[in-house]
C-alpha positions as CSV (number, residue, x, y, z in Angstrom):
1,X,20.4,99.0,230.6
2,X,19.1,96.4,228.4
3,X,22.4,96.3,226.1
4,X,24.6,96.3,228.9
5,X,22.8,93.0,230.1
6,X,23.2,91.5,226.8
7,X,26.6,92.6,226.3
8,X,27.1,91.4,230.1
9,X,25.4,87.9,228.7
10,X,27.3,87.2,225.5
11,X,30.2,87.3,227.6
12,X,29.8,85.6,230.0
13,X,28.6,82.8,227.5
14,X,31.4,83.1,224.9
15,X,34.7,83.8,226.6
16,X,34.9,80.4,228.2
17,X,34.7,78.5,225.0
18,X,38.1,81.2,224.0
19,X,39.8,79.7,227.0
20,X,39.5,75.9,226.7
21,X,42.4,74.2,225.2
22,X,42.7,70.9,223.4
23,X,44.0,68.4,225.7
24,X,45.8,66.0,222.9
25,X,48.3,69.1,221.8
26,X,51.5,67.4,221.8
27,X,55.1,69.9,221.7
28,X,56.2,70.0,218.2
29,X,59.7,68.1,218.3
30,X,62.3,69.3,215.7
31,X,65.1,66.7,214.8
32,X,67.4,70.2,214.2
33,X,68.0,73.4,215.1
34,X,70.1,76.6,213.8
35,X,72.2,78.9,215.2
36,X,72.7,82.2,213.4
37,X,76.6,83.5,213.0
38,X,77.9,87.2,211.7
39,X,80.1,85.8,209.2
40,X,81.1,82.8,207.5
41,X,83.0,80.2,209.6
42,X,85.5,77.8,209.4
43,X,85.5,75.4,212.4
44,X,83.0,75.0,215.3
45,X,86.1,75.1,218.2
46,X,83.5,74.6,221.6
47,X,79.8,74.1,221.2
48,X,78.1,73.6,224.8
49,X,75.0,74.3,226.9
50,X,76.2,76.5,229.0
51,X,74.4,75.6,232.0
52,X,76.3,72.3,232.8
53,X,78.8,72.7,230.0
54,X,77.5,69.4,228.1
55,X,78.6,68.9,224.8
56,X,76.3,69.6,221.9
57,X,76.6,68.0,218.1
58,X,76.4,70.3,215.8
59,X,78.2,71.4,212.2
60,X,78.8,74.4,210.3
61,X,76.3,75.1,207.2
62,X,76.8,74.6,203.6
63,X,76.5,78.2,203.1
64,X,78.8,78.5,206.3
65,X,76.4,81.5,207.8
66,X,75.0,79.2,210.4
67,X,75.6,76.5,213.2
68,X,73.1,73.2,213.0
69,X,72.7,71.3,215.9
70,X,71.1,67.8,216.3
71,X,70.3,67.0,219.8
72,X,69.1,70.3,221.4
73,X,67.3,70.6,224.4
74,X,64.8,73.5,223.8
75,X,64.9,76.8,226.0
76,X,68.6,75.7,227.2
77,X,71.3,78.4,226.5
78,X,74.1,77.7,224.1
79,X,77.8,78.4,224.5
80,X,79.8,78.7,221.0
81,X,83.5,79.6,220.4
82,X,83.9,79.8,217.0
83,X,86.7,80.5,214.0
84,X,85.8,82.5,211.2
85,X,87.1,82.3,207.4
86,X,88.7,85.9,207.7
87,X,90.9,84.5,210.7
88,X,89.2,86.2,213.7
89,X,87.4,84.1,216.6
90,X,84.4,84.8,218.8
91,X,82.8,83.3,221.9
92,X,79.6,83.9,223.0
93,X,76.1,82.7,224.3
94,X,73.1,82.3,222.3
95,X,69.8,82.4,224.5
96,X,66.5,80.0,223.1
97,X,65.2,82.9,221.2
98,X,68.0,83.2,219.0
99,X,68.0,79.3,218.2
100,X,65.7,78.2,215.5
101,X,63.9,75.2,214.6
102,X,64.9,73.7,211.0
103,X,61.9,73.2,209.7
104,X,62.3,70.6,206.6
């Protein structure tokens, strides 16, 4: 009984300094972002959110494996049509989990 009212008191004691949080956390901010592709590509032909269908900037890589965009909005959905080296396209949606910060 006596370890179950310590256990019971620890607890109780420590588990609320677990749950505060730190009141000056700010959102990391990224200046830009990178979107994955299958294959090397030639040219960006739409790059959109595909919410509201606004225009995003954005360029192919050096390595041409990957999309970079500068003015994201985080946790928005991405609409790309894009034209590969080989001479295929593809159009598709890239949810926020797929976009990554570029981290410099």
């Amino acid at each position: 009984m006596n370890r179950l009212l310590l256990v019971f008191v620890a607890c109780t004691f420590a588990l609320p300094s677990f749950a505060q949080t730190d009141s000056n956390y700010v959102e990391p901010h990224f200046d830009q972002y990178k979107i994955y592709l299958p294959k090397p590509a030639k040219e960006i032909q739409q790059l959109l959110y595909e919410k509201d269908c606004t225009p995003i900037n954005g360029r192919i890589s050096e390595e041409k494996k990957s999309i970079i965009i500068e003015n994201y909005l985080p946790g928005s959905k991405v609409h790309i049509k894009v034209f590969y080296l080989d001479g295929t396209d593809d159009e598709f949606v890239r949810s926020p989990c797929f976009i990554d910060p570029v981290i410099l």
